[in-house]
N, C-alpha and C positions, 0 to 999 in steps of 0.2 A: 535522622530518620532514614531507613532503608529503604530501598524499592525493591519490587518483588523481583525475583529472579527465575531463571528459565533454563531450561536445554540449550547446549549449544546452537543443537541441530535445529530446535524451534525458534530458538532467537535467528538464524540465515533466513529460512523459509516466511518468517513474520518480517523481518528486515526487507526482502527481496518484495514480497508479495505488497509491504507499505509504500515502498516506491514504487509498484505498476500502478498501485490505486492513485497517489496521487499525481506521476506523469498523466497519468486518463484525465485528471481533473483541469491539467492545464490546457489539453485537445477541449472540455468541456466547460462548465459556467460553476462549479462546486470549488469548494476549496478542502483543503485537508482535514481540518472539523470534520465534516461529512463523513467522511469515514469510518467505517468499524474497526478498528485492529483485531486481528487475531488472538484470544485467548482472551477477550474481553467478555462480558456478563451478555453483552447482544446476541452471543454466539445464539441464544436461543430463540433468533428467530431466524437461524438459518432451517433449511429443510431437515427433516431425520432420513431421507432417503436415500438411500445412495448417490453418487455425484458422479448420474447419467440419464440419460431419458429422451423423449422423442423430439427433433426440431417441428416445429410448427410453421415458424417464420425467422426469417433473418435477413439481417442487413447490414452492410458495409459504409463503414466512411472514416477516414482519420488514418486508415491502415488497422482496422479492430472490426473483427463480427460481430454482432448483436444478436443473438439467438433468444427467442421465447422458446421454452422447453417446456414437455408436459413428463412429470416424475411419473415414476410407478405408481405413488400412493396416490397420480391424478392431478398433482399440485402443479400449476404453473410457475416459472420462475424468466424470468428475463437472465441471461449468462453473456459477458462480453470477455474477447480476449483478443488475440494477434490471428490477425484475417485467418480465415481459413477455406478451403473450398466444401462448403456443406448446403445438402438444399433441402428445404421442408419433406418430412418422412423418414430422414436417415435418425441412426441412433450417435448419441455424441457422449462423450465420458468428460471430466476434466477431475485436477489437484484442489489445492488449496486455494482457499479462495478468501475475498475481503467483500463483506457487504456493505456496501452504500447507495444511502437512501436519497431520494428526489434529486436525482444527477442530471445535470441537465447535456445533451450531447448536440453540440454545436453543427456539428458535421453534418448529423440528422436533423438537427429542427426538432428534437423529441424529448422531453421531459422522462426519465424512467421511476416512478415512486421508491422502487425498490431495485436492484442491480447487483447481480455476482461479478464479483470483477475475477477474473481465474489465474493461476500462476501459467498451467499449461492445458493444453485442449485439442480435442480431437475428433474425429468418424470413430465408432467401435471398433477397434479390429486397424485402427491406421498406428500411426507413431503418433506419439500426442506433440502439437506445436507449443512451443515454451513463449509464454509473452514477454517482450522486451519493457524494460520499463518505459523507453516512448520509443516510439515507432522512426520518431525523425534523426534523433541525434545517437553520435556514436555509442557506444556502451561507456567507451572508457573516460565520456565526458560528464557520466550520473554516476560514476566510479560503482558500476552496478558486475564486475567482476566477482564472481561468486568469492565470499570469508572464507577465508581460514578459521574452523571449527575453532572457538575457544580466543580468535585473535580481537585485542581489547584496546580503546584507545583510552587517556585519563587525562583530567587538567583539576585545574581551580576556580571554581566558580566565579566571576567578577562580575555579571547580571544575570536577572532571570524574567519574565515577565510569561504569564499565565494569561491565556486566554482561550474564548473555545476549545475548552479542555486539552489543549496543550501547553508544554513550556518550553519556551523558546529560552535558551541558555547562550550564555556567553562565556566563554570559558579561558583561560591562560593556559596552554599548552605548551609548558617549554619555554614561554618570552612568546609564542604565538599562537595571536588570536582564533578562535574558532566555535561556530555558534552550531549548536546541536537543537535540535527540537524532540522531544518525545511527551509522551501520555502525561498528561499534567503530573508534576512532583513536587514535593516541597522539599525545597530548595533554598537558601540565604549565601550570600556575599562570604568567598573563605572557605564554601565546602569545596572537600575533595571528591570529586567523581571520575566514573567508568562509565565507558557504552562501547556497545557496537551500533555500526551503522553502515548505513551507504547515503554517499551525498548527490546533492543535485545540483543544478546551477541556474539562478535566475530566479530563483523561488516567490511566490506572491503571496504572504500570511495574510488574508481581508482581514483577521480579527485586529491584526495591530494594526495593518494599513503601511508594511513595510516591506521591500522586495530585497533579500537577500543575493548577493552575488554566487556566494557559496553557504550550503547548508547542510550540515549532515542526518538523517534520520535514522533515530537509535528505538529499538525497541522499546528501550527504557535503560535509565539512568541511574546507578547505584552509590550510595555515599558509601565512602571508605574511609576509614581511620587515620 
C-alpha cells in the first residue's frame, strides 16, 4: 500500500513546523498525538481569515509568546511561537502553522483548549521571527537544518507499532538501525520505505510508553518496490 505524497516544498514546511509542535510539547504536558499535521482533514478548524489580527494579551515562558488574537472576521484564536517583543493593541501576522488542541503549558500553569503553534511571527510591518524547534537546544542536535528540496532517506521495515495515530517504525538502513515515526501507515516486516524528516533526540511517545534516544519525524512514509 502507498502513502500519500506531497510537494517537496510542503513536505520541509510540514517537516519543520511538526518538530516546532512537538519540541513545544516537551516545554508542555501534550504529547505528539495532540497534534494536527498539516495537510490533514482538521485543517478545517483552522480560521478562514487571514494569518494576522489584533494582540489582546500575551504572555511569555519557556522562550515562546502566547498571544490571544482577535481576527478580522472577530474570531479569537490563542497563537504561540519564539518570544517576541509584542504588547496588547499591536497588529501581529504569522506563516504556517500546526493546531493543537488542550496543550497544556508548563511554564504558564495554563491549559490552552485550542493553540496555533506558528513556524514564524511578527509586529505588522517588522521581520517575522522564525521559531526554533525548542528554544534550549542546539539546532544541529533536532538535525532541524532546513532539507534539501526533494532529499530522501530509505530502509526496510523490521517493526512497526501504531498508536495514537502514529507509526512508530523501525527500519534497517544500510546494516543501521533507525526508527522514524509518522501519520499512522500500514506498514509489515520487509517493506521497503522512503521519508523525509528531521530528527530529535530524547523523544517521549506516552502512547507506547517508550523514550526514544534518536528519532526521526517524516511527514509520511512511502512503500516502494
Amino acid at each position: 500500500m502507498h502513502g500519500h505524497t506531497t510537494t517537496p516544498e510542503l513536505a520541509v514546511q510540514s517537516i519543520r513546523i511538526t518538530a516546532i509542535a512537538i519540541a513545544l510539547c516537551a516545554l508542555g504536558a501534550c504529547s505528539a498525538e495532540d497534534a494536527v499535521p498539516l495537510g490533514s482533514n482538521a485543517n478545517a478548524a483552522q480560521p478562514a481569515s487571514p494569518n494576522s489580527g489584533k494582540v489582546l494579551q500575551v504572555m511569555h515562558g519557556g522562550g515562546y509568546s502566547y498571544a490571544e488574537v482577535q481576527l478580522a472576521s472577530g474570531d479569537k484564536v490563542w497563537v504561540a511561537g519564539q518570544q517576541i517583543d509584542v504588547k496588547p493593541g499591536k497588529q501581529v501576522q504569522w506563516g504556517n502553522y500546526m493546531v493543537m488542541r488542550d496543550f497544556n503549558s508548563r511554564s504558564l500553569g495554563r491549559t490552552f483548549p485550542e493553540i496555533l503553534f506558528v513556524e514564524s511571527w511578527g509586529a505588522n510591518g517588522a521581520q517575522p521571527v522564525a521559531t526554533a524547534p525548542h528554544g534550549s537546544l542546539p539546532q544541529a542536535q533536532l538535525g532541524a537544518a532546513p532539507l534539501a528540496a526533494g532529499a530522501m532517506d530509505s530502509g526496510v521495515v523490521k517493526s512497526v507499532q501504531n498508536a495514537g495515530g502514529y507509526s512508530y517504525i523501525e527500519v534497517d538502513r544500510g546494516g543501521q538501525v533507525v526508527w522514524v515515526a509518522a501519520v499512522e501507515t500500514a506498514l509489515k516486516k520487509g517493506d521497503k520505505v522512503q521519508w523525509q524528516g528531521t530528527e530529535m533526540s530524547n523523544f517521549t511517545a506516552r502512547s507506547i510508553n517508550r523514550t526514544f534516544d534518536k528519532i526521526v519525524f517524516a511527514q509520511g512514509v512511502t512503500v516502494t518496490p
